[in-house]
C-alpha positions in Angstrom: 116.3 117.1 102.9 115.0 114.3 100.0 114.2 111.4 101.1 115.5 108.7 99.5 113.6 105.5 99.3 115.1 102.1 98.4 114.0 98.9 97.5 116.1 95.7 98.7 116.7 92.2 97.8 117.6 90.0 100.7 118.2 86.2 99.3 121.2 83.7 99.6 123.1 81.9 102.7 124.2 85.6 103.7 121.0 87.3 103.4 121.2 88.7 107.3 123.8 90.9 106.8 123.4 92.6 103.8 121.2 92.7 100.8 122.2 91.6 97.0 121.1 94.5 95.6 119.5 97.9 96.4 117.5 99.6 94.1 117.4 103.8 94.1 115.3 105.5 91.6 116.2 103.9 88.4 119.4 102.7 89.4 119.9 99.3 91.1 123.2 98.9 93.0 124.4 95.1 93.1 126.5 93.4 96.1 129.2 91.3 94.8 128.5 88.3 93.6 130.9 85.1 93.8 130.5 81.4 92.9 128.0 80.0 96.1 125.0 78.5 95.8 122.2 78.9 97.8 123.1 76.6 100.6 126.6 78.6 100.5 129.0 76.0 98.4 131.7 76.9 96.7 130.8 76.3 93.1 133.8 75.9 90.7 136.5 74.9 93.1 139.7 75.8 91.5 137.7 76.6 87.7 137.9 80.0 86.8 135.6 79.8 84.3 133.0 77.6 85.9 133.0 80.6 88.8 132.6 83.3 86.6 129.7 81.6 85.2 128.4 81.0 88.3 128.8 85.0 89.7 126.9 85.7 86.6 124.0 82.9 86.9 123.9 84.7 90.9 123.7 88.5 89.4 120.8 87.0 86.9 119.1 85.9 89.4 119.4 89.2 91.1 118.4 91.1 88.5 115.4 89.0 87.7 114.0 89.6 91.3 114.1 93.5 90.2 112.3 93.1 87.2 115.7 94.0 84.6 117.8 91.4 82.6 122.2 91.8 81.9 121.0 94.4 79.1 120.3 96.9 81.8 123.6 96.6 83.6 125.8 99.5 82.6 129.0 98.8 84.8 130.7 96.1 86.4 133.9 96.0 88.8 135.6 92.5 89.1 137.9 91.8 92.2 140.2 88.7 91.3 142.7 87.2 93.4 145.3 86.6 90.5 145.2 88.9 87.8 147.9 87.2 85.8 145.5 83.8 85.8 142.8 86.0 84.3 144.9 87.1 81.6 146.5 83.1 81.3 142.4 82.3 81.0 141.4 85.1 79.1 139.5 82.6 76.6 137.3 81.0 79.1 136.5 83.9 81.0 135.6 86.1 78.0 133.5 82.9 76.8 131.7 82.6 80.3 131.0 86.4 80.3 129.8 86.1 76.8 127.2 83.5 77.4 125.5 86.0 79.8 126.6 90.0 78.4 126.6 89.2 74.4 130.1 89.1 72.7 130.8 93.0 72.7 128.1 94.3 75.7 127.7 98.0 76.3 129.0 97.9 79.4 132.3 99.4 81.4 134.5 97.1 83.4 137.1 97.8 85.7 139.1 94.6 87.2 141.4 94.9 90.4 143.5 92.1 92.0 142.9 91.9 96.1 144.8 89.9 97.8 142.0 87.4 98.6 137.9 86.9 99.3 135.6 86.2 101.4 136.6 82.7 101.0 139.9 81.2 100.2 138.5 78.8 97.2 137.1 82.1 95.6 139.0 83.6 92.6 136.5 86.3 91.3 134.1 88.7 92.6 131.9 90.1 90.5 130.0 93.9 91.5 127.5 95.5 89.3 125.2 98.2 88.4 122.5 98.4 86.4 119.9 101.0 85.3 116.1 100.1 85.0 
């Protein structure tokens, strides 16, 4: 049997029960990232845009701590609580994504609607992976 050996990022107000991102050979596996900031605050109450910016300004920081930048990532999953708001919004969420991915990134997306996250004041969760 291989043994597989991981290397972990523990950082944030959750940072006891699981770890923002695991890294196995080349590829680094990202937890989903929503709009806290380190003490755990909402950021973006109600503002879509401002909380995708924010998941993204938490998955940089991520990344950074593995050595990689949003080049490297290769897919993403979003988990939004109202997919028709997304669509109504669709100019400041392409415009936050943009300011961190590039205007037409290499990367593939997939975007579900849940019925709600971790927090009620959450509208977007943000899960990526990205290869070193």
């Amino acid at each position: 049997m291989a043994t597989i050996i991981k290397e972990e990022l523990r950082a944030g107000p959750f940072h006891e029960l699981f770890a923002q991102g695991v890294c196995v050979g080349d590829t680094i596996h990202l937890s989903g990232a929503v709009s806290l900031d380190q003490a755990g605050g909402v950021v973006g109450v109600g503002d879509l845009g401002a909380q995708v910016r924010q998941c993204y300004a938490n998955i940089g920081t991520v990344l950074h701590r593995f050595d990689v930048t949003f080049h490297n990532l290769v897919d993403e999953t979003w988990f939004v609580t109202d997919m028709a708001r997304v669509m109504g919004e669709l100019g400041s969420v392409t415009a936050a994504r943009a300011d961190f991915l590039g205007e037409r990134p290499q990367i593939t997306q997939t975007m579900v609607e849940v019925a709600g996250l971790v927090m009620p004041e959450l509208l977007v969760e943000i899960k990526c992976i990205a290869r070193r």
